[in-house]
KETI-807559 format. One record per residue (C-alpha): residue in one letter; chain; y, z, x. Coordinates in pm, whole numbers, always signed. Each point is the difference from the previous one (the first is absolute). Example, Ala and Ser with C-alpha at 12.3 -4.5 7.8 and 13.67 -1.06 7.14 Angstrom:
% residues 2
@r->A&c->A&c2->-450&c3->+780&c1->+1230
@r->S&c->A&c2->+344&c3->-66&c1->+137
//
This chain:
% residues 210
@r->X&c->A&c2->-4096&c3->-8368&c1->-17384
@r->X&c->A&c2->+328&c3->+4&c1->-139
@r->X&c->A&c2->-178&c3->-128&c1->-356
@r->X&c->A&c2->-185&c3->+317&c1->+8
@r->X&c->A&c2->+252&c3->+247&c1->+99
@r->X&c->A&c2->+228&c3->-168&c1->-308
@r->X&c->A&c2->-306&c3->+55&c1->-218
@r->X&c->A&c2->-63&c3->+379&c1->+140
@r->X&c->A&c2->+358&c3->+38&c1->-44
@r->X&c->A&c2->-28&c3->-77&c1->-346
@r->X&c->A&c2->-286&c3->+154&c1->-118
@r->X&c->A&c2->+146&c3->+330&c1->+110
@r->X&c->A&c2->+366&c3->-44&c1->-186
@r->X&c->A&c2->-259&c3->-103&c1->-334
@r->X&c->A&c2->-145&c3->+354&c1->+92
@r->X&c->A&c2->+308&c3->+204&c1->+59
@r->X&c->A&c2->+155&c3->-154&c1->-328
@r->X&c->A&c2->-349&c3->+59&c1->-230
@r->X&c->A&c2->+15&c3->+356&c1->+189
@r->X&c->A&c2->+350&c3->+90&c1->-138
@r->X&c->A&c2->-74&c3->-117&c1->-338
@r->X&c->A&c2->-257&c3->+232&c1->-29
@r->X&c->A&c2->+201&c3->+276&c1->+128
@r->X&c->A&c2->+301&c3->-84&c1->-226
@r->X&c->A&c2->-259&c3->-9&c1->-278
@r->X&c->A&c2->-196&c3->+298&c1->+108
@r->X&c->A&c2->+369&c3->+208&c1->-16
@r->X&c->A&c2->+117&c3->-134&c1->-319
@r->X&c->A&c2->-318&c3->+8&c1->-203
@r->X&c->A&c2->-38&c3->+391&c1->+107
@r->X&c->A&c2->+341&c3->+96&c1->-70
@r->X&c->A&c2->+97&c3->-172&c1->-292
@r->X&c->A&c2->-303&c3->-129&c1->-161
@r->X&c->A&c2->-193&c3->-323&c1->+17
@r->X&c->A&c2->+119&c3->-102&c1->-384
@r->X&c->A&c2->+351&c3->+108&c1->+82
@r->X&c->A&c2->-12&c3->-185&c1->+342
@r->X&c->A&c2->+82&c3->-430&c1->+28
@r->X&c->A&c2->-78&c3->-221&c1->+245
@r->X&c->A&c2->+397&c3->-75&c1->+104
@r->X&c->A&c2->+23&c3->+392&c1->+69
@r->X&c->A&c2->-285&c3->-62&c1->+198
@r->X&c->A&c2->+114&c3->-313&c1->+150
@r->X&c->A&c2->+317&c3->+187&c1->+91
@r->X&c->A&c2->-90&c3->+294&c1->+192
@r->X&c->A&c2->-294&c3->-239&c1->+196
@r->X&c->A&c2->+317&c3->-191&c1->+88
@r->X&c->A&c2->-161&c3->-336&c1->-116
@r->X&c->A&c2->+73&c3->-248&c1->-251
@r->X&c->A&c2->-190&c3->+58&c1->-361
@r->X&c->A&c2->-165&c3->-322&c1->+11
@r->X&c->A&c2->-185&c3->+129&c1->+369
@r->X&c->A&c2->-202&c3->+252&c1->-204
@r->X&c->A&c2->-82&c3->-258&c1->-270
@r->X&c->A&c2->-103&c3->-177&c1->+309
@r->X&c->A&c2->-201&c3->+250&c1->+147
@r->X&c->A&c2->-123&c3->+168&c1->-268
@r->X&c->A&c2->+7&c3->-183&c1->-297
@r->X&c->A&c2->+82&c3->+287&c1->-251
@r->X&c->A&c2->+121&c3->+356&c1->-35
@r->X&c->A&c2->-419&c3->+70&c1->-108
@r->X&c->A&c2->-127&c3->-156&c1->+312
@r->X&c->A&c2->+292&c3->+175&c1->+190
@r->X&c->A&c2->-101&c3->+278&c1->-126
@r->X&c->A&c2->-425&c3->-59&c1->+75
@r->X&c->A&c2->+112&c3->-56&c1->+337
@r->X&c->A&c2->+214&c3->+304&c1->+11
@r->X&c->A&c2->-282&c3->+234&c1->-88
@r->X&c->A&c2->-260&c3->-169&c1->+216
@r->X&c->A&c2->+190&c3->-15&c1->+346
@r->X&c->A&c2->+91&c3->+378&c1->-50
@r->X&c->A&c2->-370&c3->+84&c1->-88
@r->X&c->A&c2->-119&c3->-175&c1->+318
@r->X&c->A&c2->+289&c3->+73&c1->+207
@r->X&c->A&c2->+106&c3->-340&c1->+105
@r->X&c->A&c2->+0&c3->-333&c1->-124
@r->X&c->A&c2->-290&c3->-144&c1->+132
@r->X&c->A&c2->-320&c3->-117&c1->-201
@r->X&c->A&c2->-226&c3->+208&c1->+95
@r->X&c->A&c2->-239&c3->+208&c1->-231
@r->X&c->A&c2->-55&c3->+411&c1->+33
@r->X&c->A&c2->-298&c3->-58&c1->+116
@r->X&c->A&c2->+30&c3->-202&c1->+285
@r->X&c->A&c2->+298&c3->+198&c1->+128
@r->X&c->A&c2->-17&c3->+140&c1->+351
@r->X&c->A&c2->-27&c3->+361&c1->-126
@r->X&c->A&c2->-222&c3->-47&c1->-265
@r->X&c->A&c2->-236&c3->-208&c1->+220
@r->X&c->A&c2->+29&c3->+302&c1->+249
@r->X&c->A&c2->-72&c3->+236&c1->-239
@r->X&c->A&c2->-302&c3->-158&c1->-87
@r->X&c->A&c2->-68&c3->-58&c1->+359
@r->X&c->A&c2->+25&c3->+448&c1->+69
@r->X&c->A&c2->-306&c3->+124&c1->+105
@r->X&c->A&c2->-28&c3->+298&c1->-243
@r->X&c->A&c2->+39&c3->+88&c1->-344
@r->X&c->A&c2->+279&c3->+219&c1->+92
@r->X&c->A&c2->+216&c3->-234&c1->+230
@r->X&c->A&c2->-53&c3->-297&c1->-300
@r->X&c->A&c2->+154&c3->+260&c1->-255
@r->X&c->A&c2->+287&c3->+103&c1->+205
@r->X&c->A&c2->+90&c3->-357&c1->+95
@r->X&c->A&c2->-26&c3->-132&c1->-368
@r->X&c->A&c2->+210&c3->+279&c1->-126
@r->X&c->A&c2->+276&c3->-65&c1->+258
@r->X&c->A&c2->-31&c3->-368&c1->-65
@r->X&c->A&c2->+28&c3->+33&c1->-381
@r->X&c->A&c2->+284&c3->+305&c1->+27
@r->X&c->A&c2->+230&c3->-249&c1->+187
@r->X&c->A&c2->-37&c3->-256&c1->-309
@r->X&c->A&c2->+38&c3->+258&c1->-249
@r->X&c->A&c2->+302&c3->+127&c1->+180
@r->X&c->A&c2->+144&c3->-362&c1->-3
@r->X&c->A&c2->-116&c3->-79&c1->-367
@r->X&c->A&c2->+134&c3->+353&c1->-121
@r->X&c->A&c2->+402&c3->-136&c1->-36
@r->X&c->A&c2->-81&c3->-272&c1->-202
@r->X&c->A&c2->-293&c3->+120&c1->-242
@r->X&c->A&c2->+228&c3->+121&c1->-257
@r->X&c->A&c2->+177&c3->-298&c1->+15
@r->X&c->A&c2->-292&c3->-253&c1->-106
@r->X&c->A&c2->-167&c3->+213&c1->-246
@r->X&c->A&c2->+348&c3->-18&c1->-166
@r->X&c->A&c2->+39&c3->-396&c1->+59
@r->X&c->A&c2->-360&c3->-45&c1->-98
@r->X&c->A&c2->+86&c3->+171&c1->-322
@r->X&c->A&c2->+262&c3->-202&c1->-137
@r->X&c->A&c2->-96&c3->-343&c1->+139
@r->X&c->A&c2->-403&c3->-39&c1->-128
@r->X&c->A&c2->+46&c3->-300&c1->+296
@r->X&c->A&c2->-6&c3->+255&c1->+312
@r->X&c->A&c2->-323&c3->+185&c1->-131
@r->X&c->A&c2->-199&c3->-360&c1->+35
@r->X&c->A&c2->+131&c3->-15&c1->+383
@r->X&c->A&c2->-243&c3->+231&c1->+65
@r->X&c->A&c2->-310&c3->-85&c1->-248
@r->X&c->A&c2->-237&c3->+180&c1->+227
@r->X&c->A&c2->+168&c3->+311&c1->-31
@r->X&c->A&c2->-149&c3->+288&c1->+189
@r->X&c->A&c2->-253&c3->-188&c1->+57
@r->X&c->A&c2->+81&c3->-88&c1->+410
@r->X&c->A&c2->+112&c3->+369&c1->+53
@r->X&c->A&c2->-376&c3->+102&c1->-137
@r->X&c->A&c2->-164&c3->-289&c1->+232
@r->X&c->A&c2->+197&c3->+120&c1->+317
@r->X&c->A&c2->-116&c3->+349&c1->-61
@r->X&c->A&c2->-374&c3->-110&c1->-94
@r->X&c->A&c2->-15&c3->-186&c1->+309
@r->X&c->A&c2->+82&c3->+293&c1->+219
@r->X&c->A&c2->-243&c3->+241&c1->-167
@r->X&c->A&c2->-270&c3->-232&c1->+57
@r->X&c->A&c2->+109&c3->+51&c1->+366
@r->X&c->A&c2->+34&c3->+326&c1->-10
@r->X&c->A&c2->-353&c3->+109&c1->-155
@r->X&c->A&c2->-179&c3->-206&c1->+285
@r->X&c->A&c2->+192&c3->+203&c1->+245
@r->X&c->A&c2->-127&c3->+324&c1->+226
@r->X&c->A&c2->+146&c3->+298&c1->-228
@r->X&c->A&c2->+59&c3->-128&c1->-328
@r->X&c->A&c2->-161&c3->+243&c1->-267
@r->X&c->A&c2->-404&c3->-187&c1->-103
@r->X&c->A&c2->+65&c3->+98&c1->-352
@r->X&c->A&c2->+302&c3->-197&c1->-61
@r->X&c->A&c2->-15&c3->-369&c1->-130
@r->X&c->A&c2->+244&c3->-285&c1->+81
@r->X&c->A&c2->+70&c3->-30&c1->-314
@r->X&c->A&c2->+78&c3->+375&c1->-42
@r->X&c->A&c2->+170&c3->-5&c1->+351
@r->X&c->A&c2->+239&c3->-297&c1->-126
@r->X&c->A&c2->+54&c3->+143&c1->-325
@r->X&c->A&c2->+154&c3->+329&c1->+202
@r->X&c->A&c2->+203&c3->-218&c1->+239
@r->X&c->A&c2->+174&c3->-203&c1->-304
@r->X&c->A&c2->+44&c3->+333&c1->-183
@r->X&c->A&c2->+169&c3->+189&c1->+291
@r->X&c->A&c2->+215&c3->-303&c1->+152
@r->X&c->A&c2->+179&c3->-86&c1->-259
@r->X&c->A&c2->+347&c3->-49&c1->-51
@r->X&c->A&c2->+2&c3->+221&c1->-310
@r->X&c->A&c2->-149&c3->+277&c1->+193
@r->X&c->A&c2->+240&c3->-58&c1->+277
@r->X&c->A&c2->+257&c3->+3&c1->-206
@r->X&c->A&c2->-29&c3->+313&c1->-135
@r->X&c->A&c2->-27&c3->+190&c1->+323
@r->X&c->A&c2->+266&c3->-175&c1->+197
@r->X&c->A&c2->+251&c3->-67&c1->-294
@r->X&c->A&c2->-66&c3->+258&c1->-259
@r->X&c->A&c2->-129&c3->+264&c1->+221
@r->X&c->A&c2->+206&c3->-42&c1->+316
@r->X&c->A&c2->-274&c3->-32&c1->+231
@r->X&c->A&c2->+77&c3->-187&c1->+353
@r->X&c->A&c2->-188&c3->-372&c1->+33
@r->X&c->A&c2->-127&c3->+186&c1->+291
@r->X&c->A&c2->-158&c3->+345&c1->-196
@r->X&c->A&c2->-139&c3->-229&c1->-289
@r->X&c->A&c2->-207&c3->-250&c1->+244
@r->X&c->A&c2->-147&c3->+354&c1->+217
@r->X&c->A&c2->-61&c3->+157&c1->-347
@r->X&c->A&c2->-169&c3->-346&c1->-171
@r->X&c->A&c2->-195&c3->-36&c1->+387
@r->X&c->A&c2->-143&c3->+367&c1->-31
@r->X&c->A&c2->-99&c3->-27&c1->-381
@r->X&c->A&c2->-165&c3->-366&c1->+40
@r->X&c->A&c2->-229&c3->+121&c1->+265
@r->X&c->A&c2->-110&c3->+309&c1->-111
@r->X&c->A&c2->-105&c3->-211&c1->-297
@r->X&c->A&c2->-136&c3->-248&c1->+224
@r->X&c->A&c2->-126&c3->+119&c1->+349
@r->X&c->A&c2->-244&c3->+263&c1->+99
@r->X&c->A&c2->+177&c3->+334&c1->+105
//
């Protein structure tokens, strides 16, 4: 018993201290730049010796990969989009309507976490050829997600009979993205709150019977 409380013990310090890597990271790479940012500044404000990130991490690239995939999901836990709880619910709603509004909540909270550090990886990407190949997929998972939920969505009481899957997904990835939220939240001024009831009413009138 004692074996196992030592063990639970120190699974969760391993967690607390991967936790404020990413947060020292996360801070630093926003505000001053991923190129302009190394790993003892890092290593400093995380309050843990350099060679713990080395440790952890390997390298500032896979810091970074990790970086941008625990804020996209959330948390730090391996599990895909698509077998999230609220994606599965989504999927799981009974009507086209109540699929759409869960899926555009569900996405609107990632895009609202993602948001802060876009900027910051198109920039890294940019000037280190290295970061593009973290992610040779590209948009690729971000169309999948969608696509799956439009094939959902067009099987479901009120979904509009002339609209495709494909043509449903294509909307979805066009109309969540982070460029497009970006411009209404951060260029336009728009609340998080006014751009996911103003993306909600646009997708279904595309998308549902009236």
């Amino acid at each position: 018993m004692t074996d196992v409380k030592n063990m639970t013990k120190r699974s969760q310090r391993a967690a607390d201290t991967r936790r404020r890597i990413l947060d020292a990271a996360h801070d630093l790479f926003v505000a001053n730049g991923y190129g302009a940012t190394n790993l003892q500044e890092v290593a400093d404000r995380a309050g843990v010796a350099i060679q713990t990130i080395y440790f952890v991490f390997g390298n500032k690239r896979k810091l970074l990969k990790e970086l941008v995939d625990v804020t996209i999901a959330g948390d730090d836990e391996p599990i895909a989009t698509m077998n999230r709880p609220w994606f599965r619910d989504a999927i799981a709603a009974e009507t086209a309507d109540a699929l759409l509004r869960a899926h555009v909540r569900g996405t609107s909270e990632i895009l609202h976490r993602a948001a802060a550090i876009t900027d910051m990886v198109a920039t890294a990407a940019a000037s280190d050829a290295e970061i593009a190949q973290l992610w040779p997929n590209g948009e690729q998972p971000r169309l999948q997600v969608h696509l799956a939920a439009a094939e959902a969505l067009v099987t479901k009481p009120g979904a509009r009979t002339d609209i495709t899957a494909e043509t449903a997904a294509d909307i979805l990835f066009a109309l969540l993205s982070t460029a497009l939220y970006l411009l209404f939240v951060r260029e336009r001024g728009w609340t998080p709150e006014r751009w996911e009831q103003w993306t909600y009413d646009t997708l279904r009138a595309q998308l549902c019977t009236p």
